[in-house]
KEKE-3310 file (N, C-alpha, C; in steps of 0.2 Angstrom, whole numbers, plus 5000, padded with zeros to 4 digits):
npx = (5004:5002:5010:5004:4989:4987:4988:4975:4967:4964:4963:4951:4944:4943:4936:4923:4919:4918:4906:4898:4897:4893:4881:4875:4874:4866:4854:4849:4850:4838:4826:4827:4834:4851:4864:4873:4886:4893:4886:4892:4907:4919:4918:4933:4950:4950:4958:4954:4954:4955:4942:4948:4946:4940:4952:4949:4950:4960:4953:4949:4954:4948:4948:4946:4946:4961:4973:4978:4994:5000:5004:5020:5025:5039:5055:5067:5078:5076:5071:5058:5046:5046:5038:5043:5041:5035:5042:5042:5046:5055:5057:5070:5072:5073:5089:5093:5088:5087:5073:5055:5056:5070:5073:5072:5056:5050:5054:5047:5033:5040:5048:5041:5034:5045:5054:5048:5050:5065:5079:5092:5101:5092:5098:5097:5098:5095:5090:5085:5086:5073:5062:5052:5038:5036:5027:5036:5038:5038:5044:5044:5050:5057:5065:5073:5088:5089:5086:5075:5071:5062:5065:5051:5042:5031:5021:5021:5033:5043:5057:5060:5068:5064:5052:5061:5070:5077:5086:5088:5097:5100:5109:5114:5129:5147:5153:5151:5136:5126:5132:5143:5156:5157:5165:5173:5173:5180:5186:5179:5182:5173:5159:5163:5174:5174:5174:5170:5162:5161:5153:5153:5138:5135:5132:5125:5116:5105:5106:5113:5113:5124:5132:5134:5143:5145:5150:5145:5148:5147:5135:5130:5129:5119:5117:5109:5106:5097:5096:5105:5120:5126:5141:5155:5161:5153:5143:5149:5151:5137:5133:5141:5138:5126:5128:5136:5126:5117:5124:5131:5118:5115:5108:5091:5085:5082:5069)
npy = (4994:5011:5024:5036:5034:5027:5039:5049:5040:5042:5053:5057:5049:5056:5069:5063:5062:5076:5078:5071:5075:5089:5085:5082:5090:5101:5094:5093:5105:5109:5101:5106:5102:5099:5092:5079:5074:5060:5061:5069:5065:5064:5050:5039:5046:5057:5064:5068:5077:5075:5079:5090:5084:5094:5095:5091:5104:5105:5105:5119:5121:5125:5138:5141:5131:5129:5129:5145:5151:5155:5170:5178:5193:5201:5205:5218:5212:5201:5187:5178:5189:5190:5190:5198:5195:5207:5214:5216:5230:5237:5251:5257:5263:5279:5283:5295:5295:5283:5274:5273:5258:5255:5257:5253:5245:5250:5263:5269:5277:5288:5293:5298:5312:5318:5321:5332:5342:5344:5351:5341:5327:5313:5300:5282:5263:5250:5239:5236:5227:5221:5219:5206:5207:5221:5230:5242:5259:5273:5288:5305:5318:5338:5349:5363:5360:5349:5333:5320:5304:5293:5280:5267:5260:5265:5277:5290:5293:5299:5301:5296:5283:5272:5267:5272:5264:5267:5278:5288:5301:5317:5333:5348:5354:5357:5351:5338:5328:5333:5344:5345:5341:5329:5314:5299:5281:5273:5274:5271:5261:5269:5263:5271:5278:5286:5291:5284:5286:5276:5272:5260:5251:5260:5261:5268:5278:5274:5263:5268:5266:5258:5270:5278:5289:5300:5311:5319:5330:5343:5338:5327:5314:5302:5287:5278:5261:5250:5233:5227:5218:5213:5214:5222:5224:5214:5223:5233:5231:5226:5239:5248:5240:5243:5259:5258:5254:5262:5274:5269:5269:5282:5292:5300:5314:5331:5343)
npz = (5000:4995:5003:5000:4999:5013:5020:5014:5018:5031:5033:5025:5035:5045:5043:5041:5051:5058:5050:5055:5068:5066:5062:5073:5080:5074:5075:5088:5091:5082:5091:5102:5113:5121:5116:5122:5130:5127:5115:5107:5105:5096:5083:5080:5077:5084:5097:5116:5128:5145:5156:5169:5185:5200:5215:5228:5243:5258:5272:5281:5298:5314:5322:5334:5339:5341:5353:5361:5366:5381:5384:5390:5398:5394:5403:5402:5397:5391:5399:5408:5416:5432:5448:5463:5480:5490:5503:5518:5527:5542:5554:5561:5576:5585:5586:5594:5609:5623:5623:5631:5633:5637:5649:5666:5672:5681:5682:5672:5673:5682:5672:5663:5668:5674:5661:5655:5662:5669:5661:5661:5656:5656:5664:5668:5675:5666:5671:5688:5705:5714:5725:5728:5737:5749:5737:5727:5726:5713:5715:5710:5706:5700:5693:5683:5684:5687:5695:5704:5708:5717:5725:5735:5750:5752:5745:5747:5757:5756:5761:5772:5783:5788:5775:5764:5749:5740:5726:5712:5706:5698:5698:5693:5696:5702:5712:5725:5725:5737:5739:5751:5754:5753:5759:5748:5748:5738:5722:5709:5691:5679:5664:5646:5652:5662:5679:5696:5711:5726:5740:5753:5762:5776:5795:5809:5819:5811:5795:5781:5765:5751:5742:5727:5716:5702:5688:5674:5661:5670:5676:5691:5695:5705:5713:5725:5735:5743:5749:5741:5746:5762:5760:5756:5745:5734:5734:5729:5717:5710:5712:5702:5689:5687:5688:5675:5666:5666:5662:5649:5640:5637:5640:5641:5633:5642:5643)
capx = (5000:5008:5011:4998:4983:4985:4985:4969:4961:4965:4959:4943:4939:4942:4931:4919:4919:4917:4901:4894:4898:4888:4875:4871:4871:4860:4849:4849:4847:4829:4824:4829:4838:4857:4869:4874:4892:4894:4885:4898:4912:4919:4923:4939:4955:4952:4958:4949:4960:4951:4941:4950:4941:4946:4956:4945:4955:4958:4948:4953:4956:4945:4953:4942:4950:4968:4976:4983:4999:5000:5007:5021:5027:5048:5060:5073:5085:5075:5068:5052:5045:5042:5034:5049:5038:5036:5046:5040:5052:5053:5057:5074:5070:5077:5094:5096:5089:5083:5063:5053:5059:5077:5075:5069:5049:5050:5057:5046:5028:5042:5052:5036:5034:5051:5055:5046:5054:5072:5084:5099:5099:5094:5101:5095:5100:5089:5089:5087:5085:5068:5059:5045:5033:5030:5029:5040:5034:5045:5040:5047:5054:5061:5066:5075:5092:5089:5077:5077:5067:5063:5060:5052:5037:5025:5021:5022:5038:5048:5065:5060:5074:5059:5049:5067:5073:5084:5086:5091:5094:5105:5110:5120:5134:5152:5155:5146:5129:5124:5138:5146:5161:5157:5170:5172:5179:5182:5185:5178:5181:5166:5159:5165:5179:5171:5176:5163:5164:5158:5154:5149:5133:5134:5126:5126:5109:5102:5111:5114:5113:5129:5130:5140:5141:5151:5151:5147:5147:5142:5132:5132:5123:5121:5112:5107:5101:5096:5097:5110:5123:5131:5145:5156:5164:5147:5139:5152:5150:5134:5132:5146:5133:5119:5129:5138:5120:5113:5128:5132:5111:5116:5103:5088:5086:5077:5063)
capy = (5000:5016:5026:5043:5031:5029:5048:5050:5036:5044:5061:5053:5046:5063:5073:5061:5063:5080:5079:5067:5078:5095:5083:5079:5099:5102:5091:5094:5114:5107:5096:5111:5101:5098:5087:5074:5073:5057:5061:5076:5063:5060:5044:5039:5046:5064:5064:5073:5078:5074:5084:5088:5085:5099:5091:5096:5107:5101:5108:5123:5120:5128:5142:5140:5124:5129:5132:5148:5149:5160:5178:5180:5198:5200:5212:5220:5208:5195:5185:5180:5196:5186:5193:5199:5196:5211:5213:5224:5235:5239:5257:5260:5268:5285:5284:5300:5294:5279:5272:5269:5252:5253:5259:5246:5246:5254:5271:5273:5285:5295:5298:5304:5317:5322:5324:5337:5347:5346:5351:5340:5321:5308:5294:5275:5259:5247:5235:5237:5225:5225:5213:5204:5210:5223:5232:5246:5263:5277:5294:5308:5326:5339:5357:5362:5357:5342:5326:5315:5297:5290:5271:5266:5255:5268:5283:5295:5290:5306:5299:5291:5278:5265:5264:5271:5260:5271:5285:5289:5308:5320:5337:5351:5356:5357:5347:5331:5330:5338:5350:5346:5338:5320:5307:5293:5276:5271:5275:5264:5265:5266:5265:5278:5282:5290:5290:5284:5287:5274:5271:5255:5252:5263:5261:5274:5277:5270:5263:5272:5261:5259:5276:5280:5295:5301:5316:5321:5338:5348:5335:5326:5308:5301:5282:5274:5257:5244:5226:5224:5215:5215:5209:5227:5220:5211:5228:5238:5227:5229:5245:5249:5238:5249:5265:5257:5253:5269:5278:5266:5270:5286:5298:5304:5322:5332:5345)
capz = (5000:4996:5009:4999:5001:5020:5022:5012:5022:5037:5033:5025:5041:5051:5039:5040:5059:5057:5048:5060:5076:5063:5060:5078:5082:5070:5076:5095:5092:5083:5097:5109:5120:5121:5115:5129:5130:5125:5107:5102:5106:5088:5084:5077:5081:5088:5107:5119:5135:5148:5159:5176:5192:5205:5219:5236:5247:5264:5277:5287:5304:5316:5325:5340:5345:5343:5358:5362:5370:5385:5383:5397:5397:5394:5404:5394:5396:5389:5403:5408:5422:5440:5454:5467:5485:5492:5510:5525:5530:5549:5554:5565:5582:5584:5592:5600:5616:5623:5623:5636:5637:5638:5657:5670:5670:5689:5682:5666:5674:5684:5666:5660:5674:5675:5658:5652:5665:5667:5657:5659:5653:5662:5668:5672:5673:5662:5676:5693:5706:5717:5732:5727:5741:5745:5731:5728:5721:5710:5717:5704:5707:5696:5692:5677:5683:5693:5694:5707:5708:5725:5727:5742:5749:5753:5740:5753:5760:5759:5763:5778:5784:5788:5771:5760:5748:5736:5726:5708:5707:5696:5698:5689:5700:5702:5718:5724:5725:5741:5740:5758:5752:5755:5755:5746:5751:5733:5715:5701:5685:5674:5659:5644:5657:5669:5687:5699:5717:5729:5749:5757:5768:5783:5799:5812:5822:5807:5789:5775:5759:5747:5737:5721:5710:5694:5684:5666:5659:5673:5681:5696:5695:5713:5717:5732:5734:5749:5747:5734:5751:5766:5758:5752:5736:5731:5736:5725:5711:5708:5712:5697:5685:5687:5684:5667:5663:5664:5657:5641:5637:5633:5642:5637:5632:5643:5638)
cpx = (5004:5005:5004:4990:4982:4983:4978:4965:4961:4961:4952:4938:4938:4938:4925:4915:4917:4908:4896:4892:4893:4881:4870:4869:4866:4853:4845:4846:4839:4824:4823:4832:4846:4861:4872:4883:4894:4893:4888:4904:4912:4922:4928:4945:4957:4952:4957:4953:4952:4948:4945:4947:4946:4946:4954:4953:4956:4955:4950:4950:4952:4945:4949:4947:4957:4970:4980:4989:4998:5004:5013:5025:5037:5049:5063:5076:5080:5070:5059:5052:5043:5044:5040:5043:5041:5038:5045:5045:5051:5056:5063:5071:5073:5082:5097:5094:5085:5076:5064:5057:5067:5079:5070:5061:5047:5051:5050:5040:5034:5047:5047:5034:5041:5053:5055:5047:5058:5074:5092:5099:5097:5094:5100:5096:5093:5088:5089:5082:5082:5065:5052:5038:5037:5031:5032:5036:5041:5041:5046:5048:5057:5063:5072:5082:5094:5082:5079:5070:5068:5059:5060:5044:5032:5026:5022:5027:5043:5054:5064:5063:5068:5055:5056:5068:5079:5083:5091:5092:5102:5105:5114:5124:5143:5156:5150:5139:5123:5128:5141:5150:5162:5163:5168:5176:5184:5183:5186:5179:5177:5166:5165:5171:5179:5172:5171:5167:5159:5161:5148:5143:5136:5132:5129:5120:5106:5109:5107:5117:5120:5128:5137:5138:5147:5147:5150:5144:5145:5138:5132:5124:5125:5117:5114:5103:5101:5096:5101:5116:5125:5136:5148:5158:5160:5144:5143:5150:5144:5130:5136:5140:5129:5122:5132:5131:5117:5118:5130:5122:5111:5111:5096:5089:5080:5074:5070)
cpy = (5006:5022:5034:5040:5030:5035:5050:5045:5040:5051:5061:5052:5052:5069:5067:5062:5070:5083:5076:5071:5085:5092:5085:5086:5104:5100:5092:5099:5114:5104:5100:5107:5101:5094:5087:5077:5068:5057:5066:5073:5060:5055:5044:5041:5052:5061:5069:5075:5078:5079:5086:5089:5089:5092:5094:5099:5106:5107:5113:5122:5123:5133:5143:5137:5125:5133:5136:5148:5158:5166:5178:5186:5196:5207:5215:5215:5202:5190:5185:5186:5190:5190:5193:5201:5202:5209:5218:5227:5239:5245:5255:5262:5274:5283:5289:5301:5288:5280:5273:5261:5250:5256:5255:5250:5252:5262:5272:5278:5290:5298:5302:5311:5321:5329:5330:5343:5351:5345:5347:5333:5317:5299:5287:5269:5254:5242:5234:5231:5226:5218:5213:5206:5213:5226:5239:5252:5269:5283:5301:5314:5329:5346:5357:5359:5353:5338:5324:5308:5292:5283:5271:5263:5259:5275:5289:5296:5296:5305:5295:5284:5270:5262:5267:5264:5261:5276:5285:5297:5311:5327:5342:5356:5355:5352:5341:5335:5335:5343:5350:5343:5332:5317:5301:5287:5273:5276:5272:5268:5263:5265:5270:5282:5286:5286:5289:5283:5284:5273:5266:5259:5254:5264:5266:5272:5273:5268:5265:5266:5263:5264:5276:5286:5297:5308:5317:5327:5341:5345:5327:5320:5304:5293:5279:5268:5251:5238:5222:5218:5217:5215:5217:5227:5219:5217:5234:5235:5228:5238:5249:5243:5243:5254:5263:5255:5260:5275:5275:5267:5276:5295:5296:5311:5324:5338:5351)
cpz = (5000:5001:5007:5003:5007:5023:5020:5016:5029:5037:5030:5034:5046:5048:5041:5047:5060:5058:5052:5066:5073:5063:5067:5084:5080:5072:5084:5096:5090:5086:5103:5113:5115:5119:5122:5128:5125:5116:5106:5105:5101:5089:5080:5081:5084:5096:5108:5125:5140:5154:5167:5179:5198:5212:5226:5241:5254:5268:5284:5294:5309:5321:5332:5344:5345:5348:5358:5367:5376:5385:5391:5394:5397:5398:5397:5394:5393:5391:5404:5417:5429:5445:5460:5474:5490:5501:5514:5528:5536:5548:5561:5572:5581:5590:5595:5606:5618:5625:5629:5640:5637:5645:5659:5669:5677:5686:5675:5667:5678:5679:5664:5662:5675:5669:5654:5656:5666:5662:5654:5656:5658:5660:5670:5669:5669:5666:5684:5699:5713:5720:5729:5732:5748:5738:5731:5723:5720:5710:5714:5708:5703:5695:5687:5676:5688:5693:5702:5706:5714:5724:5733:5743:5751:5751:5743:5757:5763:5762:5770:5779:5784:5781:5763:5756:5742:5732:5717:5705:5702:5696:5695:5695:5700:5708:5719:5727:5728:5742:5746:5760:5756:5752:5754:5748:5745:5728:5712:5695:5681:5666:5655:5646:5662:5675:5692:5707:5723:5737:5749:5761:5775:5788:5806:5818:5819:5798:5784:5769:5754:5743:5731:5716:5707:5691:5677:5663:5664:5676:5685:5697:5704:5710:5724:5733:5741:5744:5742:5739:5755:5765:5752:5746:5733:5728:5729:5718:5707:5707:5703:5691:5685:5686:5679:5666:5660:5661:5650:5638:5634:5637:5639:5639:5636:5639:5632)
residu = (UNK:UNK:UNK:UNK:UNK:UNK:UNK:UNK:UNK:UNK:UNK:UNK:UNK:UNK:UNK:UNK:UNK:UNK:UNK:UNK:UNK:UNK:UNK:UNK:UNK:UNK:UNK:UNK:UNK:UNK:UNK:UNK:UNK:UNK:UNK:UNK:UNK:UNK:UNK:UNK:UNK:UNK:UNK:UNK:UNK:UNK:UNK:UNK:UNK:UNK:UNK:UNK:UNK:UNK:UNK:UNK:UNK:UNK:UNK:UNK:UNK:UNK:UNK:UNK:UNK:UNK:UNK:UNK:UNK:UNK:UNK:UNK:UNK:UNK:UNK:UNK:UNK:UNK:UNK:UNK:UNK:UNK:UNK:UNK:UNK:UNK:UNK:UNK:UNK:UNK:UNK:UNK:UNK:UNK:UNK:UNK:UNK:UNK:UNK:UNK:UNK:UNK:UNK:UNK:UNK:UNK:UNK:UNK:UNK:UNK:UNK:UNK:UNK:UNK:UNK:UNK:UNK:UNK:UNK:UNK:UNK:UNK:UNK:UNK:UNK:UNK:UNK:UNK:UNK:UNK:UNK:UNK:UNK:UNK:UNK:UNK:UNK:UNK:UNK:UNK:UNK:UNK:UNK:UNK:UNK:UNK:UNK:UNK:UNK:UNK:UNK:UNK:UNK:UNK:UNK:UNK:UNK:UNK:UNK:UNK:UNK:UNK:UNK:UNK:UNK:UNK:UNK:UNK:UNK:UNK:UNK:UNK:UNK:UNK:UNK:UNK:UNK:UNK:UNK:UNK:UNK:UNK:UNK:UNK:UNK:UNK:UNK:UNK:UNK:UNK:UNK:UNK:UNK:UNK:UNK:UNK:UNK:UNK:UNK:UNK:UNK:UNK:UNK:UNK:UNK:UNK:UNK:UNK:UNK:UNK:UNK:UNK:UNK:UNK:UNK:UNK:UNK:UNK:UNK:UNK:UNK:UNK:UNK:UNK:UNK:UNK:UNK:UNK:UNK:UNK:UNK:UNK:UNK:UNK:UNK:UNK:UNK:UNK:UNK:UNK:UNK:UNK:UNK:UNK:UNK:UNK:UNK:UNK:UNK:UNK:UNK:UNK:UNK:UNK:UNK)
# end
């Protein structure tokens, strides 16, 4: 078979194809309906490319249910910010004169009487040692340059050798306390450097309770106290606590 005769059959059959696929248009458009698909598919050897079916899209996700991630705020440096508990912060006392409580509890209504008095600082030991029964009471006095503080078993005592039990008193003066150049048996040395001038218990008519007194600035600190011992060494020894007490506290300031 020569090879022109194959080409003319081939092309016969693809016009003929043609005229099938006009006819069946023609015919369709009279009837009012459509041509199906499959009837305007020529036979023979035209290819059709096939239709493509879309490829579903997968299904967004529903932004509800995604769990958000917690926001935590950043310093500058980077870091997450955490909560630094807060810490209460006490208040110092004021150190220029001792509280109430850093003088024995015996002395603190006659600081409050005094102080707003005198003028000069005063003086007490933060401890002072006292008889369970009866009760001992602290009877105040003052004028601007001088205090005293009278312990004794009854309010009213007034120095009296019977219900006396001792005596915490300062004075501004240049010589000892009562000015009538009392001697002393001793001198201790105290606190700060101060010189303190002590006498044993002394009995006469009556006894007189171990006394000590010292000097600072122009004033003349005197005490006096029963029951501390018979025993003059014991007697000195305490007594020299009680003035380093009330000297290392520093005063208070009077008015």
């Amino acid at each position: 078979m020569k090879p022109w005769g194959l080409k003319f059959k081939l092309n016969s059959k693809t016009a003929l194809s043609v005229v099938l696929v006009s006819a069946t248009l023609l015919l369709s458009s009279c009837n009012g309906s459509s041509p199906s698909a499959e009837s305007m598919q020529p036979e023979g050897d035209i290819a059709t490319e096939p239709t493509p079916t879309a490829t579903p899209e997968p299904a967004s996700p529903d932004i509800s249910e995604i769990p958000v991630a917690e926001e935590v705020p950043l310093d500058t440096a980077g870091e997450p910010e955490t909560e630094t508990p807060e810490t209460e912060t006490s208040e110092a006392p004021p150190s220029d004169s001792p509280t109430a409580a850093e003088v024995a509890p015996i002395f603190e209504s006659a600081v409050s009487e005094i102080q707003p008095i005198t003028e000069i600082p005063i003086l007490l030991p933060r401890e002072v040692p006292l008889p369970d029964d009866p009760p001992i009471y602290a009877i105040a006095d003052a004028e601007a340059d001088r205090y005293e503080i009278e312990l004794a078993f009854d309010p009213n005592c007034r120095g009296a050798s019977a219900c006396f039990y001792g005596m915490f008193a300062a004075k501004r003066t240049d010589s000892d306390y009562y000015g009538v150049g009392e001697t002393f048996a001793e001198t201790v040395e105290l606190a700060n450097g101060v010189t303190g001038y002590f006498n044993p218990m002394m009995c006469g008519a009556s006894c007189a309770p171990p006394v000590m007194e010292w000097a600072i600035d122009g004033v003349r600190y005197r005490m006096s106290l029963k029951g501390l011992s018979g025993d003059d060494t014991v007697a000195r020894a305490k007594m020299t606590e009680l003035a380093n007490s009330a000297i290392a506290g520093g005063g208070r300031s009077g008015r």
